[in-house]
C-alpha positions as CSV (number, residue, x, y, z in Angstrom):
1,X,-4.1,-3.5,3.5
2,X,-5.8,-5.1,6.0
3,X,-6.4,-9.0,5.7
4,X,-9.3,-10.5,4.8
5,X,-10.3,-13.0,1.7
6,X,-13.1,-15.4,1.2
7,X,-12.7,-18.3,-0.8
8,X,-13.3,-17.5,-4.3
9,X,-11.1,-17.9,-7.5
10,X,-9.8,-14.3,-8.6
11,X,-12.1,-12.3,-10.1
12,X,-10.9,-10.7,-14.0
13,X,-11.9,-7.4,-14.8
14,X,-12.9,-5.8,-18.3
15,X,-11.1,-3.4,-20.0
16,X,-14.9,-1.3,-18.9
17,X,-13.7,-2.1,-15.4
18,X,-10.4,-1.4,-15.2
19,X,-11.2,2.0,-16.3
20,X,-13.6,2.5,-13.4
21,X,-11.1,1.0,-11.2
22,X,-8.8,3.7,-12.3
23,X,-10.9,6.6,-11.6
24,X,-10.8,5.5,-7.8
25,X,-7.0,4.9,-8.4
26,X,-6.8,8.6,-9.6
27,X,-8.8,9.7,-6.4
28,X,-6.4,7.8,-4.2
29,X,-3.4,9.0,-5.8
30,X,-4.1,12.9,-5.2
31,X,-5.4,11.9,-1.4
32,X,-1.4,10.9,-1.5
33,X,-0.8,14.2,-2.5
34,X,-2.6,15.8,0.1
35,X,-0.4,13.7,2.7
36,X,2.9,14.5,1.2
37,X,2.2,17.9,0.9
38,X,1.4,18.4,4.6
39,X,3.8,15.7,6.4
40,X,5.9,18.8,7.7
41,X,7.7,18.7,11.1
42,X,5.0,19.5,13.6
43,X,2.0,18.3,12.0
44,X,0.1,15.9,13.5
45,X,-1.0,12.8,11.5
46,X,-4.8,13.3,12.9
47,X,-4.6,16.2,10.6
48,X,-3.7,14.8,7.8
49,X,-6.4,12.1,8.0
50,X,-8.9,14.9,8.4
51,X,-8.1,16.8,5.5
52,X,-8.2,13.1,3.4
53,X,-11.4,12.4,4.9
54,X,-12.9,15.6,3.7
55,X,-11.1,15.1,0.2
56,X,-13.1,12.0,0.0
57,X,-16.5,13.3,0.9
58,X,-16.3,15.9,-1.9
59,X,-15.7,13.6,-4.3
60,X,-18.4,11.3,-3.4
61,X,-16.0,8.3,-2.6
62,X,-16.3,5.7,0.2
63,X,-13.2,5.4,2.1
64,X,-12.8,1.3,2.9
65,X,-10.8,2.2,6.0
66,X,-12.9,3.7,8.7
67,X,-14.7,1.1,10.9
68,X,-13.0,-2.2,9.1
69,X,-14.1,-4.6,11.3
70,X,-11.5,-6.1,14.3
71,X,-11.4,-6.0,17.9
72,X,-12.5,-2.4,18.0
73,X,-13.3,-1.1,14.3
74,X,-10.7,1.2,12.7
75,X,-10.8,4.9,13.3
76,X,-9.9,6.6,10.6
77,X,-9.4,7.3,6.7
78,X,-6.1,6.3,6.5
79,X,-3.6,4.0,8.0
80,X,-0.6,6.0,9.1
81,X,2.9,4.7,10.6
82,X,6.0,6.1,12.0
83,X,9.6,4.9,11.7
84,X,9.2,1.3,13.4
85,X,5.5,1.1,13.2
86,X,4.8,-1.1,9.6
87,X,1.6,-0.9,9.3
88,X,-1.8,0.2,10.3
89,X,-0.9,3.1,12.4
90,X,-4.1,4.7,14.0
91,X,-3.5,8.8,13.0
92,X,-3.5,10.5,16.4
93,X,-2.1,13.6,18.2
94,X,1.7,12.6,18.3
95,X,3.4,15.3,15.6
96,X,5.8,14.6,12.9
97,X,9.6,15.3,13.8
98,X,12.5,16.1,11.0
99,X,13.7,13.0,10.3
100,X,10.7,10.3,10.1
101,X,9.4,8.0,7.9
102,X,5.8,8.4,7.6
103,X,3.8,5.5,6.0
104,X,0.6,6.4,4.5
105,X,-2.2,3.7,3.3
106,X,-5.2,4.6,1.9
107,X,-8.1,3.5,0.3
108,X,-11.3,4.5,-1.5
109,X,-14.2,3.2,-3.7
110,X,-15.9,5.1,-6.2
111,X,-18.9,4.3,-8.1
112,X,-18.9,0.7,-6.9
113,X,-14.9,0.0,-7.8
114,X,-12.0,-0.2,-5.6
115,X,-8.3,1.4,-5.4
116,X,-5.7,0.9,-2.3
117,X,-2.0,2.2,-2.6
118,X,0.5,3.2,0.1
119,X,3.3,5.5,0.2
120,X,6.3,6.0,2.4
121,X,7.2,9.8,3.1
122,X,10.9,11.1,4.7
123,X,9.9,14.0,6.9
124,X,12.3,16.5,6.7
125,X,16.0,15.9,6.8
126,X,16.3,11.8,6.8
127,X,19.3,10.0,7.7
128,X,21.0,8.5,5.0
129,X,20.6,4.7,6.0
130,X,16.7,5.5,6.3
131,X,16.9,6.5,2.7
132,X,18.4,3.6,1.1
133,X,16.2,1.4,3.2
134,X,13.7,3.3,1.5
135,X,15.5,3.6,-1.7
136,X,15.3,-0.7,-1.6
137,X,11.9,-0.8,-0.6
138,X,10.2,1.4,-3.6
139,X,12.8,-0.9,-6.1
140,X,11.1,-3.9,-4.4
141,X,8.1,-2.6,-5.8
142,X,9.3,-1.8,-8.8
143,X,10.3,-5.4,-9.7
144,X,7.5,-6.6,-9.5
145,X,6.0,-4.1,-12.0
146,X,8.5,-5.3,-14.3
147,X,8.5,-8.5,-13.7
148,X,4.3,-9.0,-13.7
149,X,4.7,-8.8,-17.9
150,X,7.3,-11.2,-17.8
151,X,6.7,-14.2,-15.4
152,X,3.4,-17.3,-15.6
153,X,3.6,-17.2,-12.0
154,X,3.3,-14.9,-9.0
155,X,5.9,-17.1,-7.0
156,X,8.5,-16.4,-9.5
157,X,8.0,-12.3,-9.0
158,X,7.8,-12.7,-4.8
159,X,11.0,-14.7,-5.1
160,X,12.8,-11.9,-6.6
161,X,11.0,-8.9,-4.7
162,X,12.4,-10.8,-1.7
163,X,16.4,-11.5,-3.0
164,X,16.6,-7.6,-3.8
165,X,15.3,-6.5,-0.3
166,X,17.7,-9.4,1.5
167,X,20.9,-8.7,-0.4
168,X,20.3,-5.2,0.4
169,X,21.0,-6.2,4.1
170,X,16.8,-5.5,5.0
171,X,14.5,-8.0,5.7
172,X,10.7,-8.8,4.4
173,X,7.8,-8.4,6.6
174,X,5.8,-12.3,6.0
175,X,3.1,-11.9,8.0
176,X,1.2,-9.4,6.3
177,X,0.7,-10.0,2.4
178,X,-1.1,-8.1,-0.8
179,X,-4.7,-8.8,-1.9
180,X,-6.4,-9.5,-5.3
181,X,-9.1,-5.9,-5.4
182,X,-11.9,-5.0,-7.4
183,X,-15.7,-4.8,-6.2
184,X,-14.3,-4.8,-2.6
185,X,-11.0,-4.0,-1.1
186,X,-10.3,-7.9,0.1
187,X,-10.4,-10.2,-2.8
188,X,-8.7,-13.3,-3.9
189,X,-5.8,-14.1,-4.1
190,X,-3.6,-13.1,-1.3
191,X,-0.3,-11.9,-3.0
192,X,3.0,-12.7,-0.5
193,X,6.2,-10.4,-1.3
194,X,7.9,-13.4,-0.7
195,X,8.6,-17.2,-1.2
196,X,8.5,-20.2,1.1
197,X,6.7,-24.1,1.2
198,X,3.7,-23.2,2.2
199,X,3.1,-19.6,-0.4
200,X,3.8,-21.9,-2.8
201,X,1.0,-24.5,-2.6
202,X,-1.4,-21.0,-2.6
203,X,0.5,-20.1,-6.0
204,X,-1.0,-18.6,-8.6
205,X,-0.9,-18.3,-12.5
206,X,-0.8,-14.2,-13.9
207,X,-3.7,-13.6,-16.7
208,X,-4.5,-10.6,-18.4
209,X,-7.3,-9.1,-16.5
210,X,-5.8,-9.7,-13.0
211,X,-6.0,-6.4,-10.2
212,X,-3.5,-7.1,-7.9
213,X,-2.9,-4.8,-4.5
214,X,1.2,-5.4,-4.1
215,X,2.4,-4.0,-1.0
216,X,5.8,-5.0,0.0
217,X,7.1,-4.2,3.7
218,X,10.3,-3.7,4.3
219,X,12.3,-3.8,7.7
220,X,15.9,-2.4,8.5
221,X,16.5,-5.3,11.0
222,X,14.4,-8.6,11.3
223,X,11.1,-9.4,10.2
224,X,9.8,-10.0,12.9
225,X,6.4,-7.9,14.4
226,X,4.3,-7.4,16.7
227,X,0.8,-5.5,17.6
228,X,0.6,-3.1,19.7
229,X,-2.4,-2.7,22.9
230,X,-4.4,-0.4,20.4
231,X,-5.2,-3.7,18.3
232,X,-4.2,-2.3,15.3
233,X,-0.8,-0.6,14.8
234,X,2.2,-3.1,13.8
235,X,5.8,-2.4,14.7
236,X,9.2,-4.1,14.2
237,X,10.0,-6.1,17.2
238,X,13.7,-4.9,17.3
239,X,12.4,-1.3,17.0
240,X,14.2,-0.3,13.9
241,X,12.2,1.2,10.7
242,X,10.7,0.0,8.1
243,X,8.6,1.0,4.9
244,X,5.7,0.3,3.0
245,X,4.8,0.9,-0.4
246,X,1.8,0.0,-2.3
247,X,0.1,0.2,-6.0
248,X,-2.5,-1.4,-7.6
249,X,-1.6,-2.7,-10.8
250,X,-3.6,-4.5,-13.9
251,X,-2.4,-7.5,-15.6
252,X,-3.5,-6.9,-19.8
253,X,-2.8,-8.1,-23.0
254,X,-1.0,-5.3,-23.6
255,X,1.0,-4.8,-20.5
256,X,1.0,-3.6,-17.1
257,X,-2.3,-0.4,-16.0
258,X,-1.0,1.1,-13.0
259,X,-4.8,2.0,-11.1
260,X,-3.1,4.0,-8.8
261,X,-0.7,6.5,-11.0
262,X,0.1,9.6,-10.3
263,X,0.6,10.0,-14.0
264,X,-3.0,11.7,-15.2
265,X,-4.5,12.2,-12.0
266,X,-4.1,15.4,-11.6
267,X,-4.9,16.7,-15.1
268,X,-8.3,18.0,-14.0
269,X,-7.6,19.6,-11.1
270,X,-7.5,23.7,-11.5
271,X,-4.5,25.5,-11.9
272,X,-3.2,28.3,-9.6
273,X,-3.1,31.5,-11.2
């Protein structure tokens, strides 16, 4: 999630290495798991992270959070962010309450390939204007899985992901965009969930082997945000929520590889008896 891109043209992957990719994708996808399954009123987020962080280890993954490089390197695994918070939330002591929404970003490489995806948890009993707001944002997303197939341009999917989040009455978060992944977390091109003069000189054409981290953010009120005194966490300037969901997703010849699917991630893990 974080922001950072050299200068090189986008990098296109092999169907060899979108296959690796998706092994990481798989491994980020069940850390998901792990996060949804314990984001329970009165858990603590530090907890969480832990538990992700050991997940990791075991499988012999790097997570590409801990110690990204800013004013003071990040702490943790994961990025996690409450209700107004948008993104990069530092996991800490403060415990989930009924009624949140809990963002999650993660990310992980294994054997030398990358995978980054985010997810946006209600906690408990959430109120009903949080989950349409919600409800918006993972559609957002959602378009622009359809509409990758479909379009020549990434300019002409943003446009859209951006007209179903504003006639829904939210706003789009502009200051933080998606990332072209692969070999590292950061590559080119930067990938905007919206449209405007200066996106579109920075367009760029969709090809079959494309990886493409899309990661719209979407905020009840304005778009507006800010960053708080820990360097790191972002939060809506009028205070109201917002939500971020995230996959990484393969342009082919034959359509659209989601790297970070639940679907088939979780066929090897033992059964309960």
């Amino acid at each position: 999630m974080f922001q950072r891109h050299n200068n090189r043209p986008p990098e296109l992957k092999s169907a060899r290495e979108l296959g690796l990719m998706r092994e990481s994708g798989k491994l980020v996808a069940r850390a998901l798991k792990i996060c949804r399954d314990m984001a329970k009123p009165g858990v603590k987020t530090i907890e969480i992270d832990r538990v992700v962080e050991a997940f990791y280890l075991k499988h012999q993954a790097i997570p590409l959070f801990k110690g990204y490089p800013g004013k003071v390197p990040f702490p943790s695994v994961t990025c996690m962010s409450i209700n107004e918070q948008v993104v990069h939330g530092i996991p800490g002591e403060r415990a989930l309450k009924d009624g949140d929404l809990l963002k999650v970003d993660t990310a992980c490489r294994l054997n030398g390939w990358c995978a980054d995806r985010a997810i946006t948890i209600p906690v408990g009993t959430v109120r009903p204007e949080r989950l349409r707001l919600l409800k918006i944002g993972t559609e957002v997303l959602q378009m622009a899985i359809d509409e990758l197939p479909r379009r020549k341009w990434w300019s002409e999917v943003a446009s859209r992901m951006q007209k179903h989040a504003e006639e829904a009455g939210f706003s789009v978060v502009t200051n933080y965009v998606g990332h072209g992944i692969g070999r590292v977390m950061h590559e080119n091109p930067q990938v905007p969930n919206y449209v405007s003069r200066d996106t579109r000189k920075h367009d760029f054409r969709l090809e079959p082997g494309l990886v493409l981290a899309i990661e719209p953010m979407v905020n009840m009120g304005t778009a507006e945000v800010v960053t708080t005194r820990d360097h790191w966490t972002v939060v809506t300037r009028d205070g109201l929520a917002s939500v971020h969901i995230e996959h990484t997703l393969a342009i082919t010849a034959d359509g659209i590889v989601n790297i970070t699917s639940d679907e088939g991630a979780f066929d090897d893990e033992p059964t309960a008896v």
